[in-house]
N, C-alpha and C positions, 0 to 999 in steps of 0.2 A: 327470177329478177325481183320479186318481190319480197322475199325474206333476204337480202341483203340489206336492206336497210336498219329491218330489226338486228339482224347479228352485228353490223357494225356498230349500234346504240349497245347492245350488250356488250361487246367487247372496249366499247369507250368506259364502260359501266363498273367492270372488273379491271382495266388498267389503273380508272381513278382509286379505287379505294386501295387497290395493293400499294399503290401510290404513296397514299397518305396514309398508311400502317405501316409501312417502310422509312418514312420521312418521320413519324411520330414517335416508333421506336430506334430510330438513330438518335434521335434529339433528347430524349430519356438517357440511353445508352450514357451518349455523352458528356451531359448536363446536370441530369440530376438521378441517376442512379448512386454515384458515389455521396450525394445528399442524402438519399433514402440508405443506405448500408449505413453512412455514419449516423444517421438520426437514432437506431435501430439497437446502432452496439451503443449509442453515449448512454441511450436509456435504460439499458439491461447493466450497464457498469453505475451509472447516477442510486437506480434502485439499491443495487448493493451499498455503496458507499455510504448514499442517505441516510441509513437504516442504519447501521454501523458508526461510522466515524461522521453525519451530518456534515458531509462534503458532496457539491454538486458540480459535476463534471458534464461538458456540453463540448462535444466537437460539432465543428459546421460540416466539411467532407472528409472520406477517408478513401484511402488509395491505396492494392496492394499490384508490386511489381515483381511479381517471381522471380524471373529470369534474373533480376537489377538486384535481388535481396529486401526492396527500400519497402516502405508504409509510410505515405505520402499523406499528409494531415494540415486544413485548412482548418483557422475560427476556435483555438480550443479555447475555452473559459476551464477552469480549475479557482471555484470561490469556497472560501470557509469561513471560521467563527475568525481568523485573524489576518486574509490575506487573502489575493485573489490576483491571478494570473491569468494574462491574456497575451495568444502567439498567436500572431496573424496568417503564418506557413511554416511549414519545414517538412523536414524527412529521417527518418531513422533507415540505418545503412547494415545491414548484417555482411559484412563481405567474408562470402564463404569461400573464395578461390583464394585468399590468402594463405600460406602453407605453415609460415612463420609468425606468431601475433604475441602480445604481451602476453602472461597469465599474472594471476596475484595467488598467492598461500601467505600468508596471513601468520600459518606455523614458521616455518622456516626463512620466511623472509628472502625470496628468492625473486622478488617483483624489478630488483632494481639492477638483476644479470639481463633481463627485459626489456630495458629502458628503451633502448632506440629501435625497439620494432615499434610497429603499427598496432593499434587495437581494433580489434572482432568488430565490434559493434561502435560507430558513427553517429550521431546525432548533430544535426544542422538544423538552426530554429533562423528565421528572421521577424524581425518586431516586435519583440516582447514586453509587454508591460508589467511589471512588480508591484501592485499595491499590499502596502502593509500598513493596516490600521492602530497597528501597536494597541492593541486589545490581546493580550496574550491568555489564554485557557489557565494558568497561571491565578488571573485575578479572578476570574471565578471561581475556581476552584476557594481562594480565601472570602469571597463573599458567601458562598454557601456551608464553611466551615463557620464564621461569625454567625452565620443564620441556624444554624444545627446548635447551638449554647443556647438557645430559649429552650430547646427542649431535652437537653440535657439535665438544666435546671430543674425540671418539672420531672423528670424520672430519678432523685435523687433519692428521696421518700421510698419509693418502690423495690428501688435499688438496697438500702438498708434493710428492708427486710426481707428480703430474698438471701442478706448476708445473713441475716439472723437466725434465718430457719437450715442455711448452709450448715454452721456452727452447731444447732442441735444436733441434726444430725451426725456431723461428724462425732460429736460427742458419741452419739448412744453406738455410733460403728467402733469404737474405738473402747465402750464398756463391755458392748459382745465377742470381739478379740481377745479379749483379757480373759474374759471366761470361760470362753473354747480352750478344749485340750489343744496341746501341739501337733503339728503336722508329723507325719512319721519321714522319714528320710528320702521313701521312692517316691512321694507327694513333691518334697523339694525338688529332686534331678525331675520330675514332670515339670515344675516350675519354671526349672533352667533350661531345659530343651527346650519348652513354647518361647522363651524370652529369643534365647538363640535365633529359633527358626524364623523369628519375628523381626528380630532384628537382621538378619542377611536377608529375607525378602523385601524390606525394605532400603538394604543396600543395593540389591538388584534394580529395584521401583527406582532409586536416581539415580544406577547407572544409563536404564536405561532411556529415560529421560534427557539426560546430557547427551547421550546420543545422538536423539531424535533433532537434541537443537542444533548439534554439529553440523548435521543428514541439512538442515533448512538452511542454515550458515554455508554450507557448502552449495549446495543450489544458488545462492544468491550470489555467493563471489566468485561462481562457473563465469557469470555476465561482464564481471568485471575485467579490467579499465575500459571505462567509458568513453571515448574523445569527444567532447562539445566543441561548437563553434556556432558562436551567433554574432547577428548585423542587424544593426541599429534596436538598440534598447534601453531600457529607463526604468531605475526603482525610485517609486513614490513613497516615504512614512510617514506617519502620520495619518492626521482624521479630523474635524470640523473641532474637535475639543481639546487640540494640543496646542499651545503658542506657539511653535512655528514646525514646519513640515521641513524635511529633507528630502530633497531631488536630487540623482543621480544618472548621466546616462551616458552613453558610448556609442562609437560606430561601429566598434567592431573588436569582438572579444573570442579566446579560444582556452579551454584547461579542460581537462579530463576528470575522471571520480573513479578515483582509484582507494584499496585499503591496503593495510599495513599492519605490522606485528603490534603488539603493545608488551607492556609489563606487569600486565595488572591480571591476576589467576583471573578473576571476576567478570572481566572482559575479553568477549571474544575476539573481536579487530577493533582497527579503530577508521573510520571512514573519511579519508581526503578530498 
């Protein structure tokens, strides 16, 4: 009768705290695990882009639904040197039990026997904001070309005589040919064989190049047609230094991103 009391103070003791390890991690679970996974990837994608293209990308949460296909994304910012996006929700949709879906080729031009299927891949955003500073990479690029002529300038001198000393030289290359006996005729055909070999390996080096970009090109347009659909949205242009800004916005807008053959050797697709 006496240790009853103690075990029931223990057993009050171990109820409360599975209690509230139960209740604490349900509310993590809930709440802010998909916080902590998106803090996680925007940072491991931000580092990259940073470094790269000085683009910083911030999602608030991220959601993934297997069964449903979706990736469920609250809070993204997408800021750069000209523009910066902000989507309050949305979802990206892989619908994989579809049997029948558009495809795009690009070669043949087969996108539009397609037309009234459905497409693979879904995208639904709501509240998006568009700021565009009309700062376009553009202008800097000719600020730093005007700033590169000072020192152009100053390496013209340098420049002359680095011609001058080119030209001696070719000269005295060009009195030691003259004074060399001639090649004999199997020295030639070694001549022409290296040219040869040299020149189809280097046919091979951009066959196989146009390849590789094909191989990337085709990966990319495997995702294509895209279907968007967003509600309630607004682009901003402009910036505190322009005379007047332009606003635009909508309640409710739907097109997809699809590509298409073109005509031009030079280019691969052309993107809708």
């Amino acid at each position: 009768m006496n240790s009853s009391p103690a075990l029931y103070c223990q057993y009050i003791f171990c109820f409360t705290v599975q209690y509230l390890t139960t209740r604490h991690r349900a509310l993590f679970f809930l709440f802010y695990f998909n916080r902590l996974f998106a803090t996680i990837v925007s940072y491991a994608i931000r580092t990259w882009t940073w470094h790269n293209y000085r683009v910083s990308i911030h999602i608030g949460s991220l959601q993934f639904s297997l069964l449903a296909g979706r990736v469920f994304f609250n809070n993204v910012r997408y800021q750069g040197s000209n523009e910066t996006i902000l989507i309050s929700s949305g979802h990206v949709t892989w619908r994989y039990w579809l049997r029948k879906v558009q495809h795009v080729d690009a070669q043949d031009d087969k996108s539009s026997a397609t037309g009234s299927l459905p497409c693979r891949i879904l995208l639904r955003v709501s509240g998006v904001e568009w700021f565009i500073y009309n700062r376009s990479p553009v202008y800097d690029g000719i600020v730093n070309a005007m700033a590169s002529t000072d020192t152009k300038d100053s390496s013209v001198s340098h420049n002359f005589e680095l011609d001058a000393e080119k030209k001696k030289t070719e000269r005295q290359d060009a009195q030691s040919t003259t004074s060399s006996p001639p090649m004999s005729k199997r020295g030639d055909r070694d001549l022409e064989h290296t040219a040869g070999t040299n020149g189809a390996e280097k046919v091979k080096s951009q066959d196989k190049a146009t390849t590789g970009l094909d191989e990337s090109a085709a990966s990319y347009l495997s995702m294509l047609p895209v279907s968007i659909s967003c509600t309630k949205g607004a682009i901003v242009m402009g910036n505190n230094n322009t005379p007047a800004i332009l606003v635009a916005h909508w309640s409710a807008a739907e097109g997809s991103i699809d590509a298409a053959k073109v005509k031009y050797l030079l280019t691969s697709f052309l993107l809708l």
